[in-house]
C-alpha positions in Angstrom: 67.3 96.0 129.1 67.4 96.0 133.0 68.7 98.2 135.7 72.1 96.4 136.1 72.9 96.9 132.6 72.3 100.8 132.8 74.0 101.3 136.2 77.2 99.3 134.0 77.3 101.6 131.5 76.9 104.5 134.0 79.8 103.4 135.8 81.8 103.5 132.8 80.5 106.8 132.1 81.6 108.1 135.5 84.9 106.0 136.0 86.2 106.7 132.6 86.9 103.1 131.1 85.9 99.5 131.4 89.2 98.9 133.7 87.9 101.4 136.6 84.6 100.6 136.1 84.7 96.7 136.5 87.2 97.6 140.0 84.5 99.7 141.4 81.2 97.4 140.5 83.2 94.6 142.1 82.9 92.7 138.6 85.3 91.1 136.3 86.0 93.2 133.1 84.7 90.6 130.7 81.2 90.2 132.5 81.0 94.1 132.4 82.0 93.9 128.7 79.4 91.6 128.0 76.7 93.3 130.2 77.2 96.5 127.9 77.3 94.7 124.7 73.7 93.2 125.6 72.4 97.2 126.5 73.8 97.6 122.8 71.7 95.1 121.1 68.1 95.7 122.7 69.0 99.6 121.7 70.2 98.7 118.2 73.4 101.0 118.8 76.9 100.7 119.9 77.3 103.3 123.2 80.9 103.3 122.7 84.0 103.5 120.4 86.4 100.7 121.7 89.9 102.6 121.0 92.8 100.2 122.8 92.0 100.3 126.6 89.7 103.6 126.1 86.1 103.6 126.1 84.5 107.0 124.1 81.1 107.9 124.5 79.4 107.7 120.9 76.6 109.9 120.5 73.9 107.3 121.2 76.0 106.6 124.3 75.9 110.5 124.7 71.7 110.6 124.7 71.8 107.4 127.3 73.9 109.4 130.4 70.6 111.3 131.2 67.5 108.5 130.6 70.0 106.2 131.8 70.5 108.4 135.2 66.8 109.0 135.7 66.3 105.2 135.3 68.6 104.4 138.1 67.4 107.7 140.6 63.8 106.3 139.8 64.5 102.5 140.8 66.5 104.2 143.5 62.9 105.8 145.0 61.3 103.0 144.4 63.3 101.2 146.6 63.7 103.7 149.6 59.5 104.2 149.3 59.3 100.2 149.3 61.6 99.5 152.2 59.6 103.3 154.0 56.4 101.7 153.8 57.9 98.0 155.0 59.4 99.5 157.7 56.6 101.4 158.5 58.1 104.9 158.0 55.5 106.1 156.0 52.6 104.7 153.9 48.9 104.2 154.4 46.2 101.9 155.9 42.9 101.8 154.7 40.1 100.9 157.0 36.4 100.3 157.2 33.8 100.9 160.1 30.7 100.7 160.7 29.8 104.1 162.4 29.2 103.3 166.0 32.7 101.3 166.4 34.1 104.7 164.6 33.1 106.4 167.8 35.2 103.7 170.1 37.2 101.6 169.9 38.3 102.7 166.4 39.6 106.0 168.0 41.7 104.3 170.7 43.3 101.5 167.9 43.9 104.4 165.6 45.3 106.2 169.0 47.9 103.7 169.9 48.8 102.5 166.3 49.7 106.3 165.5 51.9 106.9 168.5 53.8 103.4 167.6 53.7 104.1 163.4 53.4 108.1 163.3 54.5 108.0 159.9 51.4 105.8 158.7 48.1 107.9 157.7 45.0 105.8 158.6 42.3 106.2 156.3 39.1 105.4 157.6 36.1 104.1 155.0 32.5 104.5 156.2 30.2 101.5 156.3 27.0 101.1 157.5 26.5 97.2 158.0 28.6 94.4 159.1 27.9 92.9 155.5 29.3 96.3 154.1 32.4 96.1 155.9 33.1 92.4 154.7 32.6 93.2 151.7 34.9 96.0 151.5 37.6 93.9 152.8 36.9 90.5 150.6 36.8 92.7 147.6 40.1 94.5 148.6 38.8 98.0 148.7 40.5 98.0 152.5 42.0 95.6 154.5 41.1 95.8 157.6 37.5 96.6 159.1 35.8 96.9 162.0 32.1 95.4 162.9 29.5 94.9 165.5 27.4 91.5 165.3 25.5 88.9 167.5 27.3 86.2 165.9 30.2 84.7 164.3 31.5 86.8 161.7 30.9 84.6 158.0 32.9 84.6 154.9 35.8 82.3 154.2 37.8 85.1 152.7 38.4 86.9 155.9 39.5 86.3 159.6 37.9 87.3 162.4 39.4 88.9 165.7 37.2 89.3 168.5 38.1 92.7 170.6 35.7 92.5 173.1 32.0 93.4 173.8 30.1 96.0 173.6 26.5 96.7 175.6 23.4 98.5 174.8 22.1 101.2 176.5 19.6 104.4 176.3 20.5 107.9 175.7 18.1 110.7 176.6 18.2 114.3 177.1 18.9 115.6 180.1 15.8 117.0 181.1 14.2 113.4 180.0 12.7 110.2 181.9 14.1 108.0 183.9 15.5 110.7 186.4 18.2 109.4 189.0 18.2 105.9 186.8 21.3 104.3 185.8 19.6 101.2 184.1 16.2 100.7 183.0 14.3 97.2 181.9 14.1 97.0 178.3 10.1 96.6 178.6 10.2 100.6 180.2 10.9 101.7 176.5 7.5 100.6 175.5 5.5 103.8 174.6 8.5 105.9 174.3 9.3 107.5 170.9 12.7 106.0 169.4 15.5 107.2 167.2 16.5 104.2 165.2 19.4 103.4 162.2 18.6 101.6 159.3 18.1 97.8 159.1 21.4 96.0 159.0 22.5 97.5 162.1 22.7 95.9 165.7 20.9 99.0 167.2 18.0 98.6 164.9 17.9 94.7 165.6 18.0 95.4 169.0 14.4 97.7 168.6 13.2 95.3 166.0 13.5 92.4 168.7 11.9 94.4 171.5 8.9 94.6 169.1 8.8 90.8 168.5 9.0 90.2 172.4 5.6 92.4 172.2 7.2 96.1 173.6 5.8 98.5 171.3 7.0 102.1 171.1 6.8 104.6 168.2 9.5 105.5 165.7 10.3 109.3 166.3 13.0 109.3 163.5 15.1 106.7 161.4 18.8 107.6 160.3 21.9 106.8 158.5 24.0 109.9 159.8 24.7 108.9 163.0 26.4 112.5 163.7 22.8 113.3 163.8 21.7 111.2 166.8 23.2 113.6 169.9 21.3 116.5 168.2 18.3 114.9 167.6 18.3 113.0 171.2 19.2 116.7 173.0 16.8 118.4 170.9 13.9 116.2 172.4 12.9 113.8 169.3 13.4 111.0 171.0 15.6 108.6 172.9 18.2 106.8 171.4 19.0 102.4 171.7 22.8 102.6 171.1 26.2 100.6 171.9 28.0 101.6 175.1 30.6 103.0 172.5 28.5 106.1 172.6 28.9 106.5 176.3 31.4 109.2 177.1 30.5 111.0 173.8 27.2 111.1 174.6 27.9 112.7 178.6 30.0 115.2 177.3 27.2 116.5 175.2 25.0 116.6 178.2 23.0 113.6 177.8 22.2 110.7 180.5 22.8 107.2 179.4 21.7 104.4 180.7 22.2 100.7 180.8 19.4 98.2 179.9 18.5 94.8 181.5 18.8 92.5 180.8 21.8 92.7 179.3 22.3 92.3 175.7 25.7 92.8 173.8 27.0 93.0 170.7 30.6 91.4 169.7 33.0 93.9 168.4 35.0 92.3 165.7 38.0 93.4 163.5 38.4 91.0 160.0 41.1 91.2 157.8 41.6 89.4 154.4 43.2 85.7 154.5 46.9 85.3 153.5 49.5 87.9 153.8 48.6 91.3 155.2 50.9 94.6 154.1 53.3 95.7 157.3 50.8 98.4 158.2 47.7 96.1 158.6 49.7 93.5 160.4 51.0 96.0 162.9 47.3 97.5 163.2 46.1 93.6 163.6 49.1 93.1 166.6 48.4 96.5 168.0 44.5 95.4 168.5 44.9 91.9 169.2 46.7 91.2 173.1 49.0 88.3 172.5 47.9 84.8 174.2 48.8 85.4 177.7 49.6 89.1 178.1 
């Protein structure tokens, strides 16, 4: 049984004979015949009495008009949800972050993809390392995600687009060192107490490395929830080694930031699976990615 053969049999239904039907669908009477004789055998039961030119509903043809009508308004859904979603009407786009890059530029992609594709709901996956991320977007679990790292993004499932860069620099409280600074040298955090993610992140291998270049300083708190480092900076635990992604939120909360020399960055990458992305992703991919030249 397929779709054609029930829309047939509908037609003749609604048109009242094969004659009509067959002018309608734009078919020749015998195929229509034959279609309708096939619907018969894979249901075991003739749908009609064949009386001259009339066609009369038997009353297995009688409990077909509604399953039969379903059928066709469900394919009919299917279809207009299909071409909504490849249009980019509607549908959604999974995404993965680590949790700086959430902050910015996540929020400005996101920005300018929903004013193009209001219709498409961005759902945003937390992640806490760049290995996280790739894995979430080898396995398929998103397709798209967003990472910081010092080096080439690896894994020969995905493909890597570089956005841009993305420096570190030092938040502290308001009422904390460095007063009238804009930059500091990395080697004037030695002694200072430190608010610090988990290993696997760039801002925790950026502190880890100012250890090995011999700048000690003490670990005033270590955390996942990055939501928690504004509180904990402005509440006067510490001061906190982040990406310049941080910047503006950071000010509007009343903190100073400053940049620290020399200058190391971070490359901020987004990596989406090889092979054929879904009309959502590919439009988030071209809304990220300038064009060569522009």
């Amino acid at each position: 049984m397929d779709i054609r053969q029930l829309e047939y049999f509908l037609a003749i239904v609604d048109r009242g004979g094969f004659h009509r039907a067959a002018s309608a669908l734009y078919v020749s009477q015998p195929s229509l015949s034959q279609a309708v004789r096939a619907l018969e055998r894979d249901l075991g039961s003739e749908l009609f009495h064949r009386i001259g030119r009339r066609a009369v509903l038997t009353e297995a043809g009688r409990a077909l008009i509604e399953p039969a009508r379903e059928a066709v308004r469900g394919l009919a859904t299917a279809r207009a949800s299909v071409a909504a979603v490849r249009e980019l009407r509607e549908g959604r786009l999974d995404v993965a972050s680590m949790p700086s890059q959430a902050v910015e530029p996540l929020t400005t992609l996101v920005s300018a993809f929903s004013r193009r594709h209001p219709g498409v709901s961005v759902a945003i996956r937390a992640a806490f390392t760049s290995g996280d991320v790739i894995d979430l977007v080898r396995t398929g679990a998103v397709e798209l995600g967003l990472v910081a790292c010092a080096g080439p993004v690896s894994g020969k499932e995905v493909v890597a687009h570089v956005l841009g860069r993305q420096r570190f620099v030092v938040v502290v409280p308001p009422d904390g060192p460095f007063t009238d600074r804009t930059a500091i040298e990395c080697r004037e955090l030695a002694g200072r107490r430190l608010i610090v993610g988990q290993r696997g992140t760039g801002m925790r291998a950026y502190v880890d490395g100012l250890r090995e270049r011999g700048i000690e300083f003490a670990v005033a708190a270590e955390t996942e929830h990055r939501v928690s480092l504004m509180p904990l900076v402005l509440a006067g635990v510490g001061l906190a080694v982040v990406t310049d992604s941080w910047r503006e939120v950071a000010r509007r909360m009343g903190a100073r930031v400053l940049d620290i020399e020399p200058e190391t960055t971070l490359d901020i990458v987004l990596v989406g699976r090889r092979g054929q992305l879904s009309p959502a992703a590919a439009a988030f991919v071209a809304t990220a990615v300038p064009a060569p030249g522009s």
